[in-house]
C-alpha positions, 0 to 999 in steps of 0.5 A, a space after each residue: 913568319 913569327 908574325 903569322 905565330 902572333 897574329 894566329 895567337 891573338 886570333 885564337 884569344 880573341 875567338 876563345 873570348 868570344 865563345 866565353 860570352 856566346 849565347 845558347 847556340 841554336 842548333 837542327 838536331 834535336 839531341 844537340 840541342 837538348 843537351 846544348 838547353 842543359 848548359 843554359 838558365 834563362 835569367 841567370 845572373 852569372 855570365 852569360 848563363 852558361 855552365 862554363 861561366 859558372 865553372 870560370 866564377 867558382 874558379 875565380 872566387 872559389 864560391 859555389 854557383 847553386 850549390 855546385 861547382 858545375 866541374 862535372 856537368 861541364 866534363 860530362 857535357 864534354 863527353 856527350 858533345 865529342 861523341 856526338 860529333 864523332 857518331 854525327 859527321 854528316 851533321 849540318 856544319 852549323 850543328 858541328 860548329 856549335 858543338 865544337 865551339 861549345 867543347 872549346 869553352 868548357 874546356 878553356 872554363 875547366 883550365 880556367 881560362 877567361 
C-alpha cells in the first residue's frame, strides 16, 4: 500500500509538470476561452508564455515580468475559472478539464511550485 502512496505521488508531480509547460489550451465555449486568451502572449519569452510562468519567474528571481508580478491576475483567473465551472457542469468534459487544469498551475505558480 505505501507503494501506491508513492507511485500516486509521483504521478501527480509529474502531471503537475506537465501542466507547467502546457500551451494555451483550446477549448468550445467562448467565455472559456477568452479568459484562457488573457493568460497567454503570443512570442513571449518567459516560459511557456503563461501568467502562471510569470508568476513562477518573479517568485524564482524576485523581477517583474512587464512590470507586474501577475499575482493578481493569476488569483482573479482563479476565481473566474472556478465560478465558471460550478455555473458550467454540463460543459463539455474537454472544456472542464482544461479549466481544472489551468487552476491547478496558477494555483501551484502562486505556492511556487515548479
Amino acid at each position: 500500500m505505501n507503494q501506491l502512496a508513492h507511485n500516486r505521488y509521483l504521478h501527480e508531480a509529474y502531471k503537475d509538470i506537465l501542466r507547467a509547460e502546457m500551451q494555451k489550451p483550446q477549448v468550445g465555449n467562448e467565455k472559456l476561452q477568452e479568459s484562457i486568451d488573457k493568460l497567454w502572449r503570443k512570442n513571449a519569452v518567459i516560459g511557456n508564455g503563461s501568467t502562471a510562468a510569470d508568476v513562477r519567474f518573479t517568485k524564482l528571481t524576485g523581477k517583474l515580468v512587464g512590470d507586474s508580478d501577475h499575482i493578481d491576475k493569476a488569483e482573479q483567473a482563479i476565481v473566474f475559472l472556478g465560478r465558471w465551472l460550478r455555473n458550467n457542469p454540463e460543459a463539455a468534459a474537454s472544456d472542464r478539464h482544461a479549466a481544472e487544469n489551468v487552476i491547478r498551475d496558477l494555483q501551484n505558480s502562486l505556492e511556487g511550485k515548479p
